[in-house]
C-alpha positions in Angstrom: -42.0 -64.7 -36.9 -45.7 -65.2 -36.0 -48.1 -65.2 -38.5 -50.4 -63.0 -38.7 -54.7 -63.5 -39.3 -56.6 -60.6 -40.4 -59.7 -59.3 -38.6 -62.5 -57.7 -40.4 -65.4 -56.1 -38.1 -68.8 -55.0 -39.3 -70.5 -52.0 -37.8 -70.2 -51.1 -34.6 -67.8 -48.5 -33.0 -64.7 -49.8 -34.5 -65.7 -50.7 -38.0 -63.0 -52.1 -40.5 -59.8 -54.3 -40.8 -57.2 -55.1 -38.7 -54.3 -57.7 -38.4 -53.7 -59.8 -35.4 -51.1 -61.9 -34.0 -53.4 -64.5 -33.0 -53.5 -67.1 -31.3 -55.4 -68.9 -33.6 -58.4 -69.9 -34.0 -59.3 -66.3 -33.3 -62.3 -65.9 -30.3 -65.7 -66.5 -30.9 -66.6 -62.8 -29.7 -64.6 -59.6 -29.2 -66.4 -57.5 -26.7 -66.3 -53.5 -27.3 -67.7 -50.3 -26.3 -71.5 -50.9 -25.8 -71.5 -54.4 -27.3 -69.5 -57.3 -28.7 -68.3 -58.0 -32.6 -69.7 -61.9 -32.9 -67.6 -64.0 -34.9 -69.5 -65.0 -38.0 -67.2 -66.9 -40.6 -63.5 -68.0 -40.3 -60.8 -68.7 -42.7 -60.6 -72.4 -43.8 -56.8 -72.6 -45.1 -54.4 -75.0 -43.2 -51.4 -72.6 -41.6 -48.2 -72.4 -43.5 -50.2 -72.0 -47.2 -48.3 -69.1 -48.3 -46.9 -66.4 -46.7 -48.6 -64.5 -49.6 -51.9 -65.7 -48.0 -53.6 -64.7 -44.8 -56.5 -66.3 -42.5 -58.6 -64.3 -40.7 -62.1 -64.1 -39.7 -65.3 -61.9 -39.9 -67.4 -60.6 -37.2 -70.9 -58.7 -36.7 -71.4 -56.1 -34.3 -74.5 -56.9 -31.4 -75.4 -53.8 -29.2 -75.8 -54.8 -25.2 -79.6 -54.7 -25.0 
């Protein structure tokens, strides 16, 4: 099984979390409707902690100008 990384966005269209399958390290920007979610922090765990225990990363919203 793959692990799995959660993905929280802020603002933006598609505000909220998500899981992903990776790969990891998860991109630097996800582009989206009228903008892109800009990563902003990432997990600092080493893979295979827990499997109680999830990496993931944050990300802003920025509006095309």
């Amino acid at each position: 099984m793959s692990e799995q990384y959660l993905v929280r966005t802020v603002g933006g269209p598609h505000p909220g979390d998500r899981v992903s399958q990776g790969p990891w390290p998860l991109p630097d920007s996800l582009p989206d409707e009228g903008g892109q979610y800009v990563k902003v922090s990432e997990s600092q765990l080493p893979p295979d902690l827990s499997p109680h225990v999830m990496r993931g990363a944050q990300y802003h919203w920025e509006p095309h100008p």
